[in-house]
N, C-alpha and C positions, 0 to 999 in steps of 0.2 A: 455458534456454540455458547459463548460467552453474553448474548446480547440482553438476557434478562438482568444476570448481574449484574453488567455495564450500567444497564438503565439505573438501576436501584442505586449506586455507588454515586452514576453525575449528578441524581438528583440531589443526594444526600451533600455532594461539595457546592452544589447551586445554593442551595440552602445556607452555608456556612459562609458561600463570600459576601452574601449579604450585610454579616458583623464586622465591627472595627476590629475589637477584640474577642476576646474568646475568654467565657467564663467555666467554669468545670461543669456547670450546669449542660452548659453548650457542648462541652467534649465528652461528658458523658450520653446525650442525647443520641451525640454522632456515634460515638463506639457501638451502641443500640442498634440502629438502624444497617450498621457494618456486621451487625452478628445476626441479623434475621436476613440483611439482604445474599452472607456467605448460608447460612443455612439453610434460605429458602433453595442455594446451588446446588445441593447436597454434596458441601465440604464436610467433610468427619468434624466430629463431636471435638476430638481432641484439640485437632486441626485449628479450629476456629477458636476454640478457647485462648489457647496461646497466645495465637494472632491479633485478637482484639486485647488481651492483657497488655501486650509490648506496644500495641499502637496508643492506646489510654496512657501507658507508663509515660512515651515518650512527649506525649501532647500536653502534658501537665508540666512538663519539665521545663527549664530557662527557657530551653530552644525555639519554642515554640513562643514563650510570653515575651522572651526579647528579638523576637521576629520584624520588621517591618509589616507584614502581611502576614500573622497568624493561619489563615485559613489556606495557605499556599502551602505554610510548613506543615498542614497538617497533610494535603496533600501530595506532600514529598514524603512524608513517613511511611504513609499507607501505601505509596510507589513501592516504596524499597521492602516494606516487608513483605508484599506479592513478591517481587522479585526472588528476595530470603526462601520464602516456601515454595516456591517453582524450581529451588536448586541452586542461589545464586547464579554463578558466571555459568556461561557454556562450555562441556565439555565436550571435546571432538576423540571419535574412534581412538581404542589404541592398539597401533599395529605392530605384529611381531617383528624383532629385531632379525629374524631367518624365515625370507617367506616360507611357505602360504600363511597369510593369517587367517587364522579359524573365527567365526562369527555363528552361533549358535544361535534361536529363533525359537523362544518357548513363550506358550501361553492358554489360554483357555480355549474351549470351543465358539469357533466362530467369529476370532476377535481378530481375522485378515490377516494370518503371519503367512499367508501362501501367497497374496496378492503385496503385501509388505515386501516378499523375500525380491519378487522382481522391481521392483523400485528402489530398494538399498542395491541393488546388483546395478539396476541404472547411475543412480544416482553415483555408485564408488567408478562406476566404466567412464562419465563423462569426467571423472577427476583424473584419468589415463592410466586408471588400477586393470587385471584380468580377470574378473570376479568368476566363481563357477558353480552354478546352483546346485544342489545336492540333495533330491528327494527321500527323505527319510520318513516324508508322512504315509506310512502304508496301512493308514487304520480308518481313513477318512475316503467312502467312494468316490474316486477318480481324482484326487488328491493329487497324484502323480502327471495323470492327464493335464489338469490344469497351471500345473507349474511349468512343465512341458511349452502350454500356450502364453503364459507369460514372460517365461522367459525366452522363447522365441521372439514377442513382441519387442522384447527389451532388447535384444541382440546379444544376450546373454549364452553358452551352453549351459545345456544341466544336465547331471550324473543320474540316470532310472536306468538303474540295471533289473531292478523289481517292477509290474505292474501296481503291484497292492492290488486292495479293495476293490474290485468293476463295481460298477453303478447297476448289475445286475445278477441276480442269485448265480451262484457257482461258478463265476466268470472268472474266479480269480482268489486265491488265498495270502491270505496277509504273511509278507515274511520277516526276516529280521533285518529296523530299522538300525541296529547296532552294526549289524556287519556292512549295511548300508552306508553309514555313515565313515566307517573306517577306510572301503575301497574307496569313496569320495575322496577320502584327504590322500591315499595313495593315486589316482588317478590325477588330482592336481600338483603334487608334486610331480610327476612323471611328464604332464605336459606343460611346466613352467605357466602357471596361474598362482598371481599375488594372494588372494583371495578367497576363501572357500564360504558358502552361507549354505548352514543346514537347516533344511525344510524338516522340524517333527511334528507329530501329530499331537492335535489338541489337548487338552485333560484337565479334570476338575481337581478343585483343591484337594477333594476328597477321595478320588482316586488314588490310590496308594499303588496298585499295578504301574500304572500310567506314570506316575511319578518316580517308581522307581525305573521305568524304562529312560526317562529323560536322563537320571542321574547316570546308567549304565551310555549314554551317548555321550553324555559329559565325559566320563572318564576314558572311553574310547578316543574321545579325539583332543582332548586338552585343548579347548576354546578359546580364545584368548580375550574374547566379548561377549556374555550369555546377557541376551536381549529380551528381555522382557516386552510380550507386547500385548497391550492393553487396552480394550475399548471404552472410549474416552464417555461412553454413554452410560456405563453401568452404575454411575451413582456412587451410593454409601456403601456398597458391595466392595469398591477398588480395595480400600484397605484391609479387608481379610484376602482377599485372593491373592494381593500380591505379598502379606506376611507368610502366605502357605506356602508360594512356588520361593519365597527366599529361604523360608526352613527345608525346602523340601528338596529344591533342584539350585538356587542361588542363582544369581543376577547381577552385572555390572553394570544394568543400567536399560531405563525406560523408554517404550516407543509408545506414542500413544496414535492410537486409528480410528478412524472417523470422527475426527475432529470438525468436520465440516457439519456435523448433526445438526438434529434441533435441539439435542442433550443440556443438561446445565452446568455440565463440565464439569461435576465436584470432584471428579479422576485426578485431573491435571491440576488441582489445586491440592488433591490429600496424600499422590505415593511418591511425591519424591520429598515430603517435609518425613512420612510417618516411616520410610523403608529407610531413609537416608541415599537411598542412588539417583544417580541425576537422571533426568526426561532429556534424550539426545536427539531424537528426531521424532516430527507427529508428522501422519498422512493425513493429509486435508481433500481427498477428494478421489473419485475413482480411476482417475488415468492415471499412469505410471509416473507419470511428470508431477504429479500433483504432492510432491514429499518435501519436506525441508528441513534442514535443521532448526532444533529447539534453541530458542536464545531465550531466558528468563524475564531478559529487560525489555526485550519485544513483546511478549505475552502478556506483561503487566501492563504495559503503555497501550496493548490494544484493549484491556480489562476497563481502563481509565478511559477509554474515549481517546487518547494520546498522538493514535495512529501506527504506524508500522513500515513507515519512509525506509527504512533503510533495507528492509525485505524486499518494497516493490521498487527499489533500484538496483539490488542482485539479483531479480526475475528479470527486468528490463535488459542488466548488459548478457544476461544466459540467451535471450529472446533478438536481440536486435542487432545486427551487422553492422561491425563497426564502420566497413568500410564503405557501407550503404548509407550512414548515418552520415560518414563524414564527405560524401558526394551529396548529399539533400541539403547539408549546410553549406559547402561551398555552390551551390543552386541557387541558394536563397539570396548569397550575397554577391550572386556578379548579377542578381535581377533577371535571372531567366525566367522566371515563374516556376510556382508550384502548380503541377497540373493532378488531373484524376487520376494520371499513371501514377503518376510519386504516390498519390493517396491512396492508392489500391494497394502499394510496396508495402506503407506501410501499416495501413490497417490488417496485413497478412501477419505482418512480424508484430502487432500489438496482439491478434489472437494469439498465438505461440505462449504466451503469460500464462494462460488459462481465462477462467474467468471474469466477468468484467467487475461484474458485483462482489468479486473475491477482492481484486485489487481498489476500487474505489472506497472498499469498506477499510483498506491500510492507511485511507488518507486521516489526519488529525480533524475529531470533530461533526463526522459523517455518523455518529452513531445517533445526531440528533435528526437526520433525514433518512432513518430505518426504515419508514412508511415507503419514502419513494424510491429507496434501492429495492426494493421487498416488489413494489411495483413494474421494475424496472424491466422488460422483456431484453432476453439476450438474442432472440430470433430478428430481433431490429439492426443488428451488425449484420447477421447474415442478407436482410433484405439491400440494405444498401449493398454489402459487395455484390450481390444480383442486379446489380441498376447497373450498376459503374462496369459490369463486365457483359452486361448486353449491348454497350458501347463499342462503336469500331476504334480504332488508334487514333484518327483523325478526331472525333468528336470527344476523344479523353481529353486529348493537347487542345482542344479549343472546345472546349463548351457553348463558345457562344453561336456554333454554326448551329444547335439543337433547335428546328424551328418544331411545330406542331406536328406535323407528319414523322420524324426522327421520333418524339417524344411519344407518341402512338407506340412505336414499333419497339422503344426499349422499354415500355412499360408492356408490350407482349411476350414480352424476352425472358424479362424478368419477371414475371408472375405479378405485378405490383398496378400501379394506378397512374395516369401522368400526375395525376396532383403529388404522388410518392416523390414521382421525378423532377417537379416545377420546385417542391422543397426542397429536394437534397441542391439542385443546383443554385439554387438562391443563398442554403446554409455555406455551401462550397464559393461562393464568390464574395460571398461578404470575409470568409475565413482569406482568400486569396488577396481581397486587398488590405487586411490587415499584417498580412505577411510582405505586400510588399512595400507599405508602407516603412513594418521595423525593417526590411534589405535596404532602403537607401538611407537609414540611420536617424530615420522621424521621430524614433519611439512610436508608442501605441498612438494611434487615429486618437485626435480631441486633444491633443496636448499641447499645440500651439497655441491655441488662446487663454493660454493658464497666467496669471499675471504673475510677473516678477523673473518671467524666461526670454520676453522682448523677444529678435530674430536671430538669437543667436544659434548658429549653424549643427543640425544635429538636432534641433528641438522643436522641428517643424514650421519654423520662421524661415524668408529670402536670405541667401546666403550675399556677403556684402564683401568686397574686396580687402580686410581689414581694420574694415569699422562695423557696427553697426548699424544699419538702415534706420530713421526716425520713425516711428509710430505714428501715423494717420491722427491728430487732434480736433477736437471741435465734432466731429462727427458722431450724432446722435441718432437712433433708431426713430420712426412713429410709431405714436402710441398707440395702445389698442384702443384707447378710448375715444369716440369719434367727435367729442368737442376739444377735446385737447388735441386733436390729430388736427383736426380745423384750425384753433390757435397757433399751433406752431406751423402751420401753411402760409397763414395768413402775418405773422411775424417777419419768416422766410422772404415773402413778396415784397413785404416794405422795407427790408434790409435790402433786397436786390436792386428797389427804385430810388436808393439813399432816402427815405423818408425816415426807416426809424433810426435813432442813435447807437451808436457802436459802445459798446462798452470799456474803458478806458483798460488801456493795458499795461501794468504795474510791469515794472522790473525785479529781478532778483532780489531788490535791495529795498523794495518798498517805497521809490520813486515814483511817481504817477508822473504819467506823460497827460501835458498842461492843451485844452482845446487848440488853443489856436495855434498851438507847434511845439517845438522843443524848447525848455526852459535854460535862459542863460545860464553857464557855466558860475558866471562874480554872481548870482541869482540864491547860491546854494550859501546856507552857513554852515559852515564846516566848524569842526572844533580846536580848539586852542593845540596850537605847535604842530599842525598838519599840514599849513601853507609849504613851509621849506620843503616837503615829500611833493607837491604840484609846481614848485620852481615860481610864487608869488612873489 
């Protein structure tokens, strides 16, 4: 969504860390290139005015000239004012103090508040709420139907006591979403549901009917959250639609949908500055799973190239078994090996995440390898778990019994190639011994002959009773060069036959030890009032 203004934004701080300091010339340049690169997003006119005024104000100011690294401060400012205009802090649902809480669902045509309504129903069910979907769109054909199949998916109930609209002439007459809505909220009180989320039908700003039917559901059921939801692709369009539905019907706050576009996102950067209500949750993607909540300081840091760490570690502990996790690490360290089974566990529970190029694109700095995530085939996970599960049990736990006949038969299995298969197992054995290297406490493979770690136990050196073992001395490699490989052969042979001279070997103290033997003691002149300390 983001990735063109991302570009535009790193290149612009690339530029700036070039400088020591920073002259107005230089922050005015940058403020420039920050208000072509938010307009070329289609952020609103006002939007960006603002924002580049307060970011120029602050950059000129002490903060920045008495900086250590001007060009860091300048990048902290423009952090925090994305932040500022995304809503500041995150706010979370607010739920009635005497259940059911009501959750209202308005917004334009086509902008997913039907496919939205079963993923906030998901999303509130795995927080151990009773959510219960409430068909009140009866103007949209099959509207009903389809909330019907998503909330099914979701394991959600929902309230269609109406058909609405059929998808097909006179199949069906539209009735009243008003009284719709109403038995909804009595039906969930009646069967103890926390929860109530009303599906209405779409409508433009300019519908005035339409508008006024939302406000008659409003006042039917006293909402306790009118959710505005928003397609994150519409551009410089956000900010009139969403001043009309807050004059029109009112809103406590923003969902923004289809955030995974190729859009340029200027939504999510102009209605929660220009409306004043916060963006509480965005759908990133078309399965139910794919929703999260909005965090402002996340959204900015992924705007900056920053990353999104702390997202892809609450999708990681939603996704991964704790107690699965914590048997593969006590695995690792009593040295039993990681085999293909373990890798299969957990390549299952790494798809559960969703995406792969969703989550590598959270790492900090991956914005500058767009080309090869972009490149990136996600049908390549599915082929390896094809490999690894045309394998019998025996040849998961032992790889190595896979001779040429094996490797035939699971590259038939698996739709794939044996060269498919010769890779993965060659990529799978090198990963195996670098794992069992860190279980017997080596650290990573190559770290033993790091200087200045000797063989001290743990760091890939012989473990010694107490002491340290001595380091091998004198021992020199040959050279590549083959007259110097000859010289030093030929050196070697005459040292071996006593022909050549030994090199005299100094003490600690800069003593030289004397040809023909050890030099007498009374030999040495010592210095004045030293005798008494040798008993002279």
């Amino acid at each position: 969504m983001f990735a063109t203004l991302s570009d535009r934004l790193t290149s612009t701080f690339k530029n700036l860390r070039t400088k020591g300091r920073l002259s107005e010339a230089d922050i005015d340049a940058t403020v420039r290139e920050i208000r072509r690169a938010l307009l070329d997003a289609d952020v609103a006119v006002q939007v960006v005015r603002a924002f580049t005024s307060t970011v120029r104000e602050r950059a000129l100011s002490a903060e920045v000239s008495g900086a250590l690294n001007p060009a860091q401060q300048v990048v902290k400012i423009v952090n925090e004012e994305l932040v500022a205009i995304l809503g500041g802090d995150n706010r979370p649902l607010t739920f009635a103090k005497a259940p059911p809480t009501v959750i209202l669902l308005a917004g334009l045509q086509g902008a997913g508040k039907t496919t939205l309504a079963g993923k906030l129903a998901l999303h509130l069910r795995g927080q151990g709420h009773t959510p219960l979907l409430v068909a009140a769109d009866l103007q949209r054909p099959n509207a009903v139907t389809q909330l019907k199949v998503v909330g099914e998916r979701a394991g959600v109930p929902v309230f269609a006591p109406h058909p609405g609209t059929a998808g097909h002439e006179g199949a069906g007459v539209p009735g009243d979403p008003v009284a719709v809505a109403r038995d909804g909220l009595a039906t969930a009180r009646s069967r103890q549901h926390d929860v109530v989320i009303v599906d209405t039908a779409g409508r433009l700003g300019v519908d005035a009917e339409l508008m006024q039917q939302a406000s008659d559901i409003r006042d039917a059921v006293d909402p306790d959250e009118i959710l505005f939801v928003i397609d994150a692709m519409i551009g410089q369009d956000a900010v009139a639609t969403a001043q009309a539905f807050a004059d029109g019907v009112g809103f406590t706050g923003v969902v923004l949908s289809k955030l995974d576009g190729d859009a340029r996102g200027g939504a999510a950067l102009s209605v929660a500055s220009v409306t004043g209500r916060p963006i509480l949750f965005a759908s990133t993607g078309e399965k139910l799973t794919d929703f999260e909540v909005f965090h402002p300081d996340r959204m900015a840091s992924r705007i900056l190239d920053m990353g999104d760490v702390l997202t892809l570690i609450e999708q990681a502990e939603k996704a991964f078994d704790a107690d699965q996790a914590e048997a593969m690490a006590a695995k690792l360290v009593s040295g039993d090996g990681f085999t293909l089974e373990d890798f299969l566990v957990q390549m299952q529970q790494l798809r559960k995440m969703g995406s792969m190029k969703k989550m590598l694109g959270m790492l900090p700095g991956m914005g500058q390898m767009r080309e090869a995530l972009d490149d990136f085939d996600e049908r390549e996970v599915d082929r390896i778990e094809a490999i690894v599960r045309s394998m019998t049990p025996a040849e998961r736990r032992a790889p190595k019994i896979i001779n040429g006949s094996r490797r035939a038969r699971i590259a038939r299995g698996s739709g794939t190639t044996a060269t498919d298969v010769n890779q993965l197992l060659d990529r799978f054995a090198g990963a195996q011994k670098m794992m069992a290297q860190m279980a017997k406490g080596g650290g990573m493979p190559g770290m033993a002959g790091m200087p200045g770690m000797g063989n001290l136990p743990g760091m890939g050196g012989k473990k010694s009773r107490g002491r340290t073992a001595p380091a091998p001395r004198g021992k020199k490699g040959k050279s590549g060069n083959p007259a110097k490989r000859a010289e030093q052969e030929r050196l070697a042979a005459e040292r071996a036959a006593g022909l050549a001279p030994r090199a005299p070997q100094g003490s600690a103290f800069g003593l030289g030890e004397a040809q023909d033997g050890a030099r007498d003691a009374d030999e040495i002149q010592l210095p004045a009032g030293l005798e008494k300390f040798l008993g002279r």
